[in-house]
C-alpha positions in Angstrom: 127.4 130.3 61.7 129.9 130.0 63.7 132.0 126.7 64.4 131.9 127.1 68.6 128.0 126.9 68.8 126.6 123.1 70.6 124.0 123.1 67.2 127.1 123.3 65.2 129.0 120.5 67.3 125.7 118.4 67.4 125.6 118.6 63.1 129.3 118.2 62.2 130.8 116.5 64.8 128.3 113.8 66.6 130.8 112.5 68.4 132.1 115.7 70.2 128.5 116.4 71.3 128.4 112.9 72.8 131.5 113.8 74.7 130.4 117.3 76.1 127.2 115.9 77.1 128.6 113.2 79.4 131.2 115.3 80.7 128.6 118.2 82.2 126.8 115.1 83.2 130.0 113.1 85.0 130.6 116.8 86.6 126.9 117.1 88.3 126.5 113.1 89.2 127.4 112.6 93.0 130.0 109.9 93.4 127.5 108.2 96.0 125.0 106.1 94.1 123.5 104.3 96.5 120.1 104.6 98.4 122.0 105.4 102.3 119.0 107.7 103.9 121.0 110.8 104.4 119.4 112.4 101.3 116.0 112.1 103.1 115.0 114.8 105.3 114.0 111.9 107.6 116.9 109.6 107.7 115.2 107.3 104.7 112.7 105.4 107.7 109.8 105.5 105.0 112.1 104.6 102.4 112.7 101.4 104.1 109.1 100.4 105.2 108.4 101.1 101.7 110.8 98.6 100.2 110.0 95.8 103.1 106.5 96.8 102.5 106.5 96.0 98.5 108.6 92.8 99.1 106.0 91.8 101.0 103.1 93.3 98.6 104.7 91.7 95.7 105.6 88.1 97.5 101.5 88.3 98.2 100.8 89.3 94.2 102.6 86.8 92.5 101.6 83.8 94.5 98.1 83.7 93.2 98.8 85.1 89.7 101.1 82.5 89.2 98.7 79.4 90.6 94.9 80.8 88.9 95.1 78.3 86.5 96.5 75.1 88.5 94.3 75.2 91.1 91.6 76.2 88.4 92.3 73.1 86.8 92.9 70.6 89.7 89.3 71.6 91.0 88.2 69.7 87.9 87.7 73.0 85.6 88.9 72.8 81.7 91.9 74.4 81.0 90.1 76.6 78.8 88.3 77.8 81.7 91.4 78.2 83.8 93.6 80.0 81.3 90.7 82.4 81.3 90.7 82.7 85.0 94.6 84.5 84.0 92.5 86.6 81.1 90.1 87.7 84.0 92.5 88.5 86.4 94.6 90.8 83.8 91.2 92.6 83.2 90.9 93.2 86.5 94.5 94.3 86.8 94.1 96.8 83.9 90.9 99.1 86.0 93.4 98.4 88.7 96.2 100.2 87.7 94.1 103.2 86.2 91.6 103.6 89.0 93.9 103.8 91.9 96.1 106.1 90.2 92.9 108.5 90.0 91.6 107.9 93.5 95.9 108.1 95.0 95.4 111.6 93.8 92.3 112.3 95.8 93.0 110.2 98.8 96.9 109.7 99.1 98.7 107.6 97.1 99.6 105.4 100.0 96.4 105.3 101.5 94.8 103.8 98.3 98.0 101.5 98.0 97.3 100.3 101.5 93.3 100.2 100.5 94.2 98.4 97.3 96.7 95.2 99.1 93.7 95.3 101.8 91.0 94.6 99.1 93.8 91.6 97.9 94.2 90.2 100.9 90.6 90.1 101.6 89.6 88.5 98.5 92.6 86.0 98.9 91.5 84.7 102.6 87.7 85.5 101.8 87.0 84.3 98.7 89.5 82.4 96.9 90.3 80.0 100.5 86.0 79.3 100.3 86.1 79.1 96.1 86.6 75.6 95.6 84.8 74.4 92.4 82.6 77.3 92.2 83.5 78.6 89.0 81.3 82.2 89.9 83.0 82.3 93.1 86.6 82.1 91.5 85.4 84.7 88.9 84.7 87.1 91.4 87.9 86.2 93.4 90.1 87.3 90.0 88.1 90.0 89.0 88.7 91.6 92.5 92.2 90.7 92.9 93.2 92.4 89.8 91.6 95.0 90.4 93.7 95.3 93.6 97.1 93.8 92.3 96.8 96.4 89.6 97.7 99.0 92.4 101.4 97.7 92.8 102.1 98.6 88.7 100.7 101.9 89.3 101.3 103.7 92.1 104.5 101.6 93.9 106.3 103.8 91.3 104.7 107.0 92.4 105.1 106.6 96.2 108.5 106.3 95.4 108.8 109.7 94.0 106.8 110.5 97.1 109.8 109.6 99.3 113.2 111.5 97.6 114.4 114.1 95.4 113.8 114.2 91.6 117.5 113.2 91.2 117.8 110.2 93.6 114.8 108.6 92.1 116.9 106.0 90.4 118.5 105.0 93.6 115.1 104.8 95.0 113.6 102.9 92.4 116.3 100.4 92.1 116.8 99.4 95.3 112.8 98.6 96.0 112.4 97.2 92.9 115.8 95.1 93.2 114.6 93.8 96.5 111.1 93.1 95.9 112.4 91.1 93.4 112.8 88.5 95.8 109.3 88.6 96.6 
């Protein structure tokens, strides 16, 4: 065998093969890492709604995720029953995030986004503002909220990938994520 083959390298000398492999890589990377619109063939507009959209989308997701179980238990429910209003809510979230992703191929994977945030916001100011103490109520209420919440783990990613290259994905997927991070 000779001793100039890459299997060669990669057997004897581990440490050259790291070497080779982030030179070819350093040579191909762009100096420009950043997200700056002119490697969209639309100036990066969507890519811009998308990221103030999912700030938004994930300012209106966390809120009730993170209060189920308080306001569970301060309209006089056990905290048995409110930690399983969380439980609930996760199963919800886990036909949410597979579903979508099914009907985003059929229908658009922003469309069904936008269908799934609708469903949350309608069972947010329809059911879960009239809940109260009704524990059936605020079972429904969690079931379909996570079932629509589940949407922004799924397919945020993919409509993402929707929006730039293969290789500026990272750049796109950092900066949305970065910012809705805030939300």
């Amino acid at each position: 065998m000779s001793t100039e083959t890459p299997s060669y390298n990669a057997i004897s000398r581990p440490e050259a093969t790291g070497g080779d492999l982030g030179r070819q890589r350093s040579q191909s990377e762009s100096p420009d890492n950043l997200v700056d619109g002119t490697d969209h063939p639309d100036g990066g507009y969507e890519a811009w709604v998308t990221l103030f959209g999912c700030f938004c989308s994930f300012l209106g997701l966390f809120i009730p995720m993170t209060y189920i179980a308080s306001y569970a238990q301060a309209q006089g429910m056990s905290l048995h029953t409110a930690y399983l209003m969380v439980t609930l809510m996760n199963v919800g979230s886990l036909l949410g995030r597979w579903l979508p992703g099914w009907l985003g191929d059929k229908l658009g994977r922003f469309n069904t986004q936008v269908a799934a945030l609708s469903l949350c916001l309608v069972s947010i100011l329809g059911i879960w503002k009239s809940a109260g103490d009704k524990l059936a109520v605020l079972t429904v209420f969690v079931l379909l909220f996570g079932l629509g919440s589940g949407s922004g783990i799924s397919l945020v990613p993919v409509c993402i990938a929707q929006l730039c290259k293969t290789e500026d994905y990272g750049k796109y997927f950092t900066a949305i994520y970065s910012v809705g991070s805030f939300g």
